[in-house]
C-alpha positions in Angstrom: 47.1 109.5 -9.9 45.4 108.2 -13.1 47.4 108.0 -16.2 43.9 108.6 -18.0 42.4 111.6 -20.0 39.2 112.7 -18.5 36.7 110.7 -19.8 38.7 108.8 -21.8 38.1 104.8 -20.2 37.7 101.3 -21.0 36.5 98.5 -19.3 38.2 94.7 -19.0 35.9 91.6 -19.4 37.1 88.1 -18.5 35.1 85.4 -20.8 34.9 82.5 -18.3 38.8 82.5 -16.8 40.4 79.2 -16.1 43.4 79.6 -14.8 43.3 81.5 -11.0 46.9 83.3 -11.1 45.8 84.9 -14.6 43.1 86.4 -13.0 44.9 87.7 -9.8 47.5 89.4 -12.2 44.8 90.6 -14.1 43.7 92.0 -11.5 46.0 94.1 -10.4 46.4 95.2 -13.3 43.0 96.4 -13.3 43.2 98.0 -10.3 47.0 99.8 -11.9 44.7 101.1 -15.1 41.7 102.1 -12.4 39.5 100.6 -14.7 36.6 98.0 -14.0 37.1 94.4 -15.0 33.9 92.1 -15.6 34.5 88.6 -15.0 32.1 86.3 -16.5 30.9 83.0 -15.1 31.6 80.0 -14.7 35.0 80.0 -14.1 37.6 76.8 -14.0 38.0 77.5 -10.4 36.8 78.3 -6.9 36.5 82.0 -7.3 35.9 83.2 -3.3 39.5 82.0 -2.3 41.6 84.5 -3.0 44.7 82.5 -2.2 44.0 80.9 -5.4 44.6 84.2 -7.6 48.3 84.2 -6.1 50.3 86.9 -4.2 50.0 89.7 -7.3 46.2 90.2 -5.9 46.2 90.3 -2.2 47.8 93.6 -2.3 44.8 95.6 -4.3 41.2 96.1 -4.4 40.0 96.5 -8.0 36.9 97.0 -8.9 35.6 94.2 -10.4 31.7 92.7 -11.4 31.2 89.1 -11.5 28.2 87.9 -13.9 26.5 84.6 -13.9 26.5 83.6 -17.3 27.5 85.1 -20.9 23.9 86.4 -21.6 23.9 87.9 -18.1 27.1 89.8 -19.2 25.4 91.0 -22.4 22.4 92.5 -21.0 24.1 94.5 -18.2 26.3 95.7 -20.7 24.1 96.5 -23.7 24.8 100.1 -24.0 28.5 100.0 -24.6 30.6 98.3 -27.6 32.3 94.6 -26.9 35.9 94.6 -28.8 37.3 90.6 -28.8 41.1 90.4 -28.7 41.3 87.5 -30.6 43.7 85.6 -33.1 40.9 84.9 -35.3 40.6 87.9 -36.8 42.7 89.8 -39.0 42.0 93.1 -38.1 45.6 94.4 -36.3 45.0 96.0 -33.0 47.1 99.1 -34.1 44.4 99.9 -37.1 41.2 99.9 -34.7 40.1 103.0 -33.2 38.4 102.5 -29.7 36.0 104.1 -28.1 35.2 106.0 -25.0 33.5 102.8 -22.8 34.3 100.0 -24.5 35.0 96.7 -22.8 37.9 94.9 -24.3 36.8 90.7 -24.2 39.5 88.2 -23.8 38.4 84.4 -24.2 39.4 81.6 -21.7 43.1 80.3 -21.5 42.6 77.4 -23.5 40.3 77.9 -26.5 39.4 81.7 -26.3 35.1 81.9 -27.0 32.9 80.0 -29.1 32.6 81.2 -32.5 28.7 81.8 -32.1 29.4 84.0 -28.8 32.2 85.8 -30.8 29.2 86.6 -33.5 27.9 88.3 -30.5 30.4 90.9 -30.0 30.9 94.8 -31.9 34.8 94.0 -33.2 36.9 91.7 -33.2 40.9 92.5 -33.0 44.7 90.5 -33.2 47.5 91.3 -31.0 50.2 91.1 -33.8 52.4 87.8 -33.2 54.9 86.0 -35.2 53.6 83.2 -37.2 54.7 80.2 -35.7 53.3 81.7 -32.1 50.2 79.4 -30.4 49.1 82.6 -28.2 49.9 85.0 -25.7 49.6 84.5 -21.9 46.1 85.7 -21.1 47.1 88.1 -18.2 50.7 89.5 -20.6 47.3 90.0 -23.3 45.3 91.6 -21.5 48.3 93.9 -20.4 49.0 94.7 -24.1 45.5 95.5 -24.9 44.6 97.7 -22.1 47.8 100.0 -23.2 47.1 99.8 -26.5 43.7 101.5 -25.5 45.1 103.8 -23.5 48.4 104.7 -26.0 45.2 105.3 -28.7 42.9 107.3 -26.3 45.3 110.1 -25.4 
């Protein structure tokens, strides 16, 4: 059973993943939100083996769309509004109102998205953190994000 309003959904975009466990825990929890997660080439690892997203994946079919490049992602997704989770921004998270369709972005592991590809998106937004923090774990961010969408959506 869907914890979702009708016609109330989001979508999940992966901006070149590096790390395979983060991307089998995201997902799952993908699959748990029943939305669709993009995933956006190239990636830091051999995608086709799913041993190498870890155990939290083997158990669930999400649906998920791999695209080949950035700009392949951009065109196939033109109609609907790209929101960046980013700590570059200082726009809170808890002050942005989403929208029915938008694909929440999260940047690779290490150094999130280049800043000319983050010109690229409709909004960028912070997960609060305490000062003195480097970043989240991209798969615990992606978690927070997608129920901050959903907490603001109902």
């Amino acid at each position: 059973m869907s914890i979702f309003l009708e016609n109330k959904r989001f979508e999940i975009a992966l901006y070149e993943p590096q790390i395979p466990l983060n991307l089998g825990a995201i997902m799952r929890t993908t699959f748990v939100f029943d939305v669709i997660l993009h995933i956006i080439h190239p990636l830091g690892f051999i995608f086709k083996n799913k041993k190498n997203l870890g155990r939290s994946s083997l158990d669930y079919e999400p649906i998920y769309i791999e695209h080949n490049s950035f700009k392949d992602f951009l065109e196939k997704t033109k109609d609907q509004r790209k929101v960046l989770f980013t700590p570059h921004t200082s726009l809170n998270v808890k002050d942005f109102i989403f929208k029915e369709n938008d694909i929440l972005v999260f940047g690779r592991e290490e150094d999130g998205m280049e800043t000319e590809n983050m010109g690229l998106m409709d909004a960028l937004v912070s997960i609060p953190m305490f000062v003195n923090a480097r970043s989240l774990n991209l798969s615990v961010s992606v978690g927070m994000g997608g129920i901050i969408a959903i907490l603001k959506q109902i």
